[in-house]
C-alpha positions as CSV (number, residue, x, y, z in Angstrom):
1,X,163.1,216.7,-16.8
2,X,166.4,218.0,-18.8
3,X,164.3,218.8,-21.8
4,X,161.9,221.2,-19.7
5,X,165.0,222.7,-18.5
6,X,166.6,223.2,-22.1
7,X,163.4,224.4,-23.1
8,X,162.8,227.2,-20.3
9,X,166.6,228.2,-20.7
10,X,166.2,228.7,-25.0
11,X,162.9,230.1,-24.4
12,X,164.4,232.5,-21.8
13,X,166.7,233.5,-24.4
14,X,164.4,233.7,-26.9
15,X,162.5,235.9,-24.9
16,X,165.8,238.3,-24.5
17,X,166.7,238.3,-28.1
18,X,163.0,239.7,-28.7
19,X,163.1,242.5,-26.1
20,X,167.0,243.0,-27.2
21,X,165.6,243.5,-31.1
22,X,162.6,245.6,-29.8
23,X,162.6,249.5,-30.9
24,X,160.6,250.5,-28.1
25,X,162.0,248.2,-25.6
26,X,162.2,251.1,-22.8
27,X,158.4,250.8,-22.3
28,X,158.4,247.9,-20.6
29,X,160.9,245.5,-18.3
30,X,163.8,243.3,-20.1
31,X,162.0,240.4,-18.3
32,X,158.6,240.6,-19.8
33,X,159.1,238.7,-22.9
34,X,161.1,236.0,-21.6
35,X,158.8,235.7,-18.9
36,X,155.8,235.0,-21.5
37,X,158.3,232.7,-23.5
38,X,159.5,230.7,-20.5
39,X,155.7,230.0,-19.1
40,X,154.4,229.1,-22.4
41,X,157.1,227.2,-23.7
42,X,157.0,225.5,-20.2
43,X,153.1,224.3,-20.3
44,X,152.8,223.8,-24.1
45,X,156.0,221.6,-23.1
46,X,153.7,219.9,-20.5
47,X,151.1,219.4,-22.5
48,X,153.1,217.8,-24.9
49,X,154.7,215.3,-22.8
50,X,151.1,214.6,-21.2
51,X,149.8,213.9,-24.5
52,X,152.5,211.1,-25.3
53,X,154.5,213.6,-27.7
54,X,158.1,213.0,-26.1
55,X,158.1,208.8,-26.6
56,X,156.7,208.8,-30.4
57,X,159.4,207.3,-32.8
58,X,159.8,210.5,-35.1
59,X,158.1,212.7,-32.9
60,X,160.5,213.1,-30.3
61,X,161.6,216.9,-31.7
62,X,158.5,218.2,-31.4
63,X,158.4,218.8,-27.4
64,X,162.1,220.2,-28.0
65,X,161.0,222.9,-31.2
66,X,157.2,223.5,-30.7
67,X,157.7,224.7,-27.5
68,X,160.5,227.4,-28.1
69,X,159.2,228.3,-30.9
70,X,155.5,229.4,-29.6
71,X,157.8,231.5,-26.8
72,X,159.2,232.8,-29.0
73,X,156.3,233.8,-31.3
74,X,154.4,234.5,-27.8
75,X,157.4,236.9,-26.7
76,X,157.4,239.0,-29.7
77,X,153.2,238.9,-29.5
78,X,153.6,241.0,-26.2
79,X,156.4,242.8,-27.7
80,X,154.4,244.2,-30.1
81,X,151.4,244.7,-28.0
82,X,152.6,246.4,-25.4
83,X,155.0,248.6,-27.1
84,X,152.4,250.2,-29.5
85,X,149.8,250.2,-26.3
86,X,152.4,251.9,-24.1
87,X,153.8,254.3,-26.1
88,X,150.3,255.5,-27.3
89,X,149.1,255.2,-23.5
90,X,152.3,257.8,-22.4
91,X,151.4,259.9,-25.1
92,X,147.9,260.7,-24.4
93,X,149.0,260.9,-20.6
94,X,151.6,263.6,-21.1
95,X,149.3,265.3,-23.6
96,X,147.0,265.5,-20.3
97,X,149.4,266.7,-18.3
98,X,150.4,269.6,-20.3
99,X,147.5,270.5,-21.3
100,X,146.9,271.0,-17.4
């Protein structure tokens, strides 16, 4: 159970460092993208251990990395997503509205 809580606390981080490094960061909250990392870090971390991952001779990294890394890589997915959505999104909007 340490390792899930290593893994939701780099992943949280992770998720931080992405917003923190994100140009259009004010369209959405700081805690999007470490939300996203934290719950998919946490179940591919599940998944993982379910599948026998965390007691493998050579193997045991993999529930440690894997999982912080596709946060990670999740996190700056929604980054990207939702800043190019948004800020397209509030453009049209305000075009609307002064076009009014």
């Amino acid at each position: 159970m340490l390792s899930l809580t290593i893994v939701v606390l780099a992943a949280a981080a992770a998720g931080f460092v992405v917003w923190a490094n994100d140009k259009r960061h004010a369209k959405y909250g700081a805690g999007l993208p470490a939300g996203v990392a934290v719950g998919v870090a946490a179940v591919s971390w599940i998944v993982l251990m379910a599948a026998g991952f965390g007691y493998l001779p050579g193997l045991t990294w993999l529930p440690w990395v894997l999982p912080i890394v596709l946060g990670a890589g999740a996190a700056a997915g929604v980054a990207v997503y939702l800043g190019r959505t948004r800020s397209r999104r509030d453009a049209e909007r305000l075009t609307a509205i002064l076009r009014a």
